[in-house]
N, C-alpha and C positions, 0 to 999 in steps of 0.2 A: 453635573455635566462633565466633570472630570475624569469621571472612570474613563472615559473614550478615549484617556492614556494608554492604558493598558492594550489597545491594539496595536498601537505599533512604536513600542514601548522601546526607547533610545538607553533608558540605562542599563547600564551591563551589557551591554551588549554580547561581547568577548568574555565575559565571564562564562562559569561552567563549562567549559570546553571539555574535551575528552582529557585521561588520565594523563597524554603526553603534553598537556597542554596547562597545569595546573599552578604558576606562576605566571600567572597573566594580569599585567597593572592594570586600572580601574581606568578605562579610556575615557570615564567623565573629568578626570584630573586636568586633561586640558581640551583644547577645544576638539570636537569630534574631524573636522575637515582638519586638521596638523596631528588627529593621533598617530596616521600610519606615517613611521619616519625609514622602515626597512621592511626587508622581506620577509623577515622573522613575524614583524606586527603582521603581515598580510596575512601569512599562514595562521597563524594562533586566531586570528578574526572568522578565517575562512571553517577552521575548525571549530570554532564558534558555531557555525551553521549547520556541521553533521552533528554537533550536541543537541542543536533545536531538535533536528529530526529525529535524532533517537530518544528523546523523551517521549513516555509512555502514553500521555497526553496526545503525542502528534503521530509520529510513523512507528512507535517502539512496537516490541514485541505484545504488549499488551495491549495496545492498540485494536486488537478483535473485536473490541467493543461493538467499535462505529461500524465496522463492516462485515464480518460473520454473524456475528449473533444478530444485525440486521437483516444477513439473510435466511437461508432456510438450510446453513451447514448445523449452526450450532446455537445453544439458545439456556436458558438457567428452570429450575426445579425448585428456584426458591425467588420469591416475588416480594419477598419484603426484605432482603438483605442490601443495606445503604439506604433505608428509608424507600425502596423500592423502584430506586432510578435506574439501576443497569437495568433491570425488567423490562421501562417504556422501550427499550430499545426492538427487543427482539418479542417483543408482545404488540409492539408498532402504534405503540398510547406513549408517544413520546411528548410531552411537555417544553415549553418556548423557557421555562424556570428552571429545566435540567441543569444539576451544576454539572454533571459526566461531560454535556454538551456546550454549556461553555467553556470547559478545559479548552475539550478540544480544541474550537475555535479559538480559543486564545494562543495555543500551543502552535496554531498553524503561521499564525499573524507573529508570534515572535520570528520564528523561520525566516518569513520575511521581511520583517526589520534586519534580521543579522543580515541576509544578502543582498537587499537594498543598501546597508551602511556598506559592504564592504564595492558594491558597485560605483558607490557614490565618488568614491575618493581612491578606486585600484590605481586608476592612469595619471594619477599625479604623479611628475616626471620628476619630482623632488625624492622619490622613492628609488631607492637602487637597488636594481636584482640579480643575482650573479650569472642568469643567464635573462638576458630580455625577454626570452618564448613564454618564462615561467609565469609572468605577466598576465599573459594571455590563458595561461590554463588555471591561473587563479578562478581570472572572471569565468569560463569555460564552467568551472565548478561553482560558483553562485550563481549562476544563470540557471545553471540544470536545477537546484536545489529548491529556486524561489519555483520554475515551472511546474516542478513535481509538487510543491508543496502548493500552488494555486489551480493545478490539476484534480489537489482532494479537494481545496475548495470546490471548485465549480461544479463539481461532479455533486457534491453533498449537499449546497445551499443553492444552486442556481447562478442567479444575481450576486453578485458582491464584491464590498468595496477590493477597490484595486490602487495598491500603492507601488509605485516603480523608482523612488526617490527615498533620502533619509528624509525624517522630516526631525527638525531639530526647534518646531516653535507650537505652543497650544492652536494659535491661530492657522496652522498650516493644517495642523492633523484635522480641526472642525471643518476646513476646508476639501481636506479629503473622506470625507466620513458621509458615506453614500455609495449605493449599490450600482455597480457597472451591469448594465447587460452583458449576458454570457455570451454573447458572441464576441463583444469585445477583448472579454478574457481570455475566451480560446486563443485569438488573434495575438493575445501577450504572448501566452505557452507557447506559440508558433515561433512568434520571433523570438524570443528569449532561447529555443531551443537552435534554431538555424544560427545564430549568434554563436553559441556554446558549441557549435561542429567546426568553427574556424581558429581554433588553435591545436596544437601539437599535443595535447592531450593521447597517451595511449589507447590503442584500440582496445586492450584489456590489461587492466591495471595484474602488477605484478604479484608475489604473494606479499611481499613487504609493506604495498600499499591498497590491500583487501582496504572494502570501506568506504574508498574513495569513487568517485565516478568514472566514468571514463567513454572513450566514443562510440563503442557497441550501444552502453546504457542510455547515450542520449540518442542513438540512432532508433533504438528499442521503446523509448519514452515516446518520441517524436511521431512513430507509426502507432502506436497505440493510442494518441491524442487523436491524429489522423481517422482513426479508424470509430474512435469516439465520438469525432464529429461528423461521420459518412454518416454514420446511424440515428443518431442526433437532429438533422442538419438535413430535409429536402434539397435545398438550393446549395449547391456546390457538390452532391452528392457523391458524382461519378468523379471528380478532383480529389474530393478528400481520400477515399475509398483505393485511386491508384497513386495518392501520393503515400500514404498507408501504405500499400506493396511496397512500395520504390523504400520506404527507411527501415522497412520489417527486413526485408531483404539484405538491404547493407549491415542491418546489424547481425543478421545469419550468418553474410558471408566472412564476419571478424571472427568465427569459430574457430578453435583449436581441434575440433573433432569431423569425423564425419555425422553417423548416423546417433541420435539419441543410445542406441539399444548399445552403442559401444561403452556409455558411463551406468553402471547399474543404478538404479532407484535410490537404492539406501546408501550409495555412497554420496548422492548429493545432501545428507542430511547429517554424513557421520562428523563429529566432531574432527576428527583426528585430520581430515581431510577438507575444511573447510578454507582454508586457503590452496589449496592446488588441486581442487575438482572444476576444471574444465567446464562446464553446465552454466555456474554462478557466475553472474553477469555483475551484481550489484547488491551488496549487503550491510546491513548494518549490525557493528562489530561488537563482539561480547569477548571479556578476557576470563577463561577458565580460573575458578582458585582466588578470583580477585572479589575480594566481598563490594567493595565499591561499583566495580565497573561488570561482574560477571551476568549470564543470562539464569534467569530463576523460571524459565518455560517450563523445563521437561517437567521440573516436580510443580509447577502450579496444576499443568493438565493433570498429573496423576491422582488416579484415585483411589480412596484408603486399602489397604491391605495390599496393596500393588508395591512391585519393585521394579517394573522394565522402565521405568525411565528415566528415576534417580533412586540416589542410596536415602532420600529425608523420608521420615514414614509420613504419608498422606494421611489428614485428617477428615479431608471431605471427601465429595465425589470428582474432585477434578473438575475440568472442560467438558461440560455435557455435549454430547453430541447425539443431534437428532435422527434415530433412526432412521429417516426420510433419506439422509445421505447414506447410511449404511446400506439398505437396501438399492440405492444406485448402484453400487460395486458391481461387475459383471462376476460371473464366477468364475473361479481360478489368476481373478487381475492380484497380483502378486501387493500392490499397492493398497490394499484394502489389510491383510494383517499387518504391514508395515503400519500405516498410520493409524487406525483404533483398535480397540479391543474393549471386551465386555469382561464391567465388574462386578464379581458373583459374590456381594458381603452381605452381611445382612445392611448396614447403613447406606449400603451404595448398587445398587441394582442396575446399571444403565452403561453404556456404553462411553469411554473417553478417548482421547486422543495422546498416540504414541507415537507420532511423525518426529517429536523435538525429542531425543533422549541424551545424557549423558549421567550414567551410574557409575563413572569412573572414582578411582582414589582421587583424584586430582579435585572432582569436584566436593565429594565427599557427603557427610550427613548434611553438613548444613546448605547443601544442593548449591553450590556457588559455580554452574556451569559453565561451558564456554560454547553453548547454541550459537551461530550469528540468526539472524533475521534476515532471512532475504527476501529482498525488494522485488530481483529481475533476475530471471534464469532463461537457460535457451528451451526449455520448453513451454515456457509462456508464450517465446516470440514463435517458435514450431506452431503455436497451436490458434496463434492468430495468426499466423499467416496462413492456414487453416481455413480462418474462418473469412479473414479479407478475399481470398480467392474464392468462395463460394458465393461471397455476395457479388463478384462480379463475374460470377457465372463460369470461373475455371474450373470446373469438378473433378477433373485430373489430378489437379494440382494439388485443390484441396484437399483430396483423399490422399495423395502422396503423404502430407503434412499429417494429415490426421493419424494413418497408420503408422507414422516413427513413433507418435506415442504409447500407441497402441501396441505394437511388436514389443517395446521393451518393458511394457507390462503383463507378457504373455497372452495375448489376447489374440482371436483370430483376426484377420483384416476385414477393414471396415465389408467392403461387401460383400464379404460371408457373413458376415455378421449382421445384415440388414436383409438376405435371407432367409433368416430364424424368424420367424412370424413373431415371436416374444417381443427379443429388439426391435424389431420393425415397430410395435404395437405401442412402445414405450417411448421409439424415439422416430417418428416416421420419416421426419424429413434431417436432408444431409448439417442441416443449421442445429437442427434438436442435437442431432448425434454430435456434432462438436461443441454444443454449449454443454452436452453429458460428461464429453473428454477430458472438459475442460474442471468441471468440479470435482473429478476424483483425480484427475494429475495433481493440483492445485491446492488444496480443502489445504485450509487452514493456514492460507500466504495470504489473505485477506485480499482475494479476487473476484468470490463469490457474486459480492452485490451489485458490484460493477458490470459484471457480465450480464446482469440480471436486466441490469439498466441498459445496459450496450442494444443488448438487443432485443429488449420490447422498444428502443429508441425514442422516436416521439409520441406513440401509443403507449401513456401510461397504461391505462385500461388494460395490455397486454399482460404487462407484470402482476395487476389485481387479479386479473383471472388466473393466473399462473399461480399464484399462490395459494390463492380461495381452492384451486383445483389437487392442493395435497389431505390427504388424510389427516384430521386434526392429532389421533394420534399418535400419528410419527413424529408428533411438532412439540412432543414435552407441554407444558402446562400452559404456552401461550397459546392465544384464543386469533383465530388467522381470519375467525369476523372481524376485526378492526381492520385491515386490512384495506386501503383505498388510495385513491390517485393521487391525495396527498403525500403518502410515504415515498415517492417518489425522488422525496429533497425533504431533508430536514426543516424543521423550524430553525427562523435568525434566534439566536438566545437571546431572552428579553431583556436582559439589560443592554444590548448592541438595540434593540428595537428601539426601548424606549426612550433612547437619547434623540433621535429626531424620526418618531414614527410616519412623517412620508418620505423621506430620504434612506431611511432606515425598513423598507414597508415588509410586513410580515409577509413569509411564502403563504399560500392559497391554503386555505383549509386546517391554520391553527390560530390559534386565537390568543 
């Protein structure tokens, strides 16, 4: 019965923090409600909590696991590497015994311990801050972090347990250990984000404090929850859908730019420029040259005999990536040789992914890059505000949104482009054309699945067909017969089941 610690596991809390943060005392030493005595503790706690998310486990760059190669971007050529588990994912014969899948889960639930501990005990007035507002944008930044991280929950599992407290006793956690209806979760993400827009938090964090959150990112978060639950969600429909607008919107309007087509493509990716491109909303930070803390993407995607994306020579094939998406690319979309390329070796035949590069001296042979990871950019929010105006019937509007992304990847405007009897054939309606936009602006920021989910919304049955309906071989060596209205939410991992299998109830259709 005790593993059921491990969900929302109090010690260490504050340990592992980011590289600035690496003299941090062991907060079990005294009691958790009198550990924070100053502003310093607050900080070093709070960064606690972007250390949860950037483990690779929960939000990290490797993270593609749970949500590209679940969808139909990217997927593997080898079915028995790690005993055959990253496979179940994107072959969709996923297992309730996956360890890949209780990481995850675990990885998400520490997140939210760190930001529940730090909720628990911010406003204790025994604490002194050199400025009082800072207070306020502490909590602002564990608010945003448990949402976002109970945002993958919900989206992934459904139902599930929901903790808003430290919980500091066995008998507390057995007490918590049971699965909320997802509506009630959504209703946490709501307030916890409305919450987090009432402090002096920047509208966009500076370059000094890349990494951090800030009020675009929760404005941006907050519409996209919104818009997850129009789709989601019969009852409340036309609510969620224009309250969607109304935070999509505000977080557009915190831009530093006008049009997309003004920040080029490739500069939202280039290393050299990832603190002061304009575009990046919200990322999770990698230090170039640093063997501890640097990003290892560019040379994980690459594939053998390749050099454009770091100086390490690749030994395998990289990031497979399923021709299903290459062939989406329009022709001439400038974002298609930017992010893959085909490798002509003889061990590696297939097409991978070059959107993450850094082949600099800096990084070097032993690829210790400085990629960040980003979370939330302004053409995520362009591109669902996009799609929230078509579902409430603005087509103006939406078409406005749709062609910024479209102009600045040389493409003609959407309705010349719908037109072409081809597009037309491929994407007939204005929703296809923006969920189209949307996977090749995006591929490989782990948005795929969700979009996938967003808008077959409560018809699974939509997403089944949608998928059953690609070419098996565009799809690499996964078999897209498995395929059913269960993938629609993972399995609970079986050891969270088995702890109290009716409180703990397995999703529909795994066993």
């Amino acid at each position: 019965m005790k593993n059921i610690s491990f969900l929302f596991v109090v010690v260490a809390l504050v340990l592992a923090s980011c590289s600035d943060y690496l003299d941090v005392p062991n907060p079990n030493a005294v009691p958790s409600d009198r550990y924070f005595s100053s502003e310093i503790d607050v900080d070093k706690a709070v960064a606690g909590i972007y250390s949860a998310i950037r483990s690779n486990d929960c939000l990290g760059e490797t993270s593609d696991l749970f949500s590209e190669e679940r969808s139909d971007n990217t997927g593997r050529l080898d079915n028995q590497g790690n005993a055959g588990e990253p496979f179940q994912f994107t072959n969709f014969s996923l297992l309730p015994g996956n360890t890949n899948l209780k990481s995850h889960w675990s990885a998400l639930y520490v997140a939210v311990s760190r930001a529940n501990y730090v909720l628990s005990y911010v406003d204790n007035p025994a604490i002194k801050f050199t400025n009082e507002a800072n207070r306020s944008i502490y909590k602002s930044e564990a608010l945003f972090l448990r949402a976002l991280t109970y945002f993958h929950l919900v989206r992934k599992w459904g139902d599930v347990p929901m903790v808003t407290e430290n919980l500091t006793s066995y008998d507390a956690i057995v007490t918590h250990t049971y699965r909320v209806p997802q509506e009630d979760v959504y209703a946490q993400i709501v307030a916890d984000l409305k919450a987090a827009l009432e402090s002096e938090i920047p509208n966009i964090q500076a370059a000094a404090a890349k990494g951090r959150t800030c009020k675009a990112a929760i404005n941006g978060l907050l519409g996209q929850v919104y818009l997850t639950m129009g789709e989601l969600f019969t009852a409340g429909r036309q609510e969620n859908l224009t309250n969607a607008k109304t935070y999509l919107e505000a977080a557009y309007g915190m831009r530093s730019f006008g049009q997309l087509s003004e920040i080029p493509y490739a500069d939202v990716f280039d290393v050299a420029k990832k603190n002061t491109c304009p575009e990046i909303i919200f990322q999770i930070v990698y230090k170039q040259g640093d063997q501890n803390y640097a990003s290892g993407l560019a040379a994980r995607n690459q594939s053998i005999g390749e050099t454009i994306n770091s100086q390490k020579p690749a030994t395998g094939q990289g990031t497979y990536v399923n021709t299903d998406l290459v062939n989406d690319y329009e022709a001439n979309d400038i974002r298609k040789d930017f992010s893959v390329k085909w490798a002509d070796h003889a061990k590696a035949k297939a097409w991978f992914i070059t959107k993450y590069r850094d082949a600099s001296g800096a990084a070097g042979i032993n690829a210790y890059g400085g990629n960040d990871f980003i979370l939330m950019r302004y053409a995520d929010i362009v591109l669902m505000l996009a799609e929230v105006n078509e579902r409430l019937g603005n087509t103006a509007e939406a078409i406005g949104y749709l062609d910024q992304a479209r102009t600045r990847a040389g493409l003609l405007p959407y309705a010349t482009a719908d037109a072409d009897p081809v597009y037309h054939a491929k994407y007939p309606t204005l929703q296809l054309a923006i969920l189209h936009e949307r996977r090749v602006e995006l591929a490989f920021e782990n948005h795929r699945l969700f979009d996938l989910l967003r808008t077959f919304g409560s018809e699974p049955q939509g997403f089944v067909d949608y998928m059953k309906s690609k070419n098996p071989a565009d799809y690499g060596i996964s078999d897209l017969k498995n395929v059913s209205t269960k993938d629609v939410y993972f399995p609970i991992p079986f050891d969270e089941y088995k702890l109290d299998p009716e409180k703990m109830y397995q999703n529909e259709g795994y066993k």
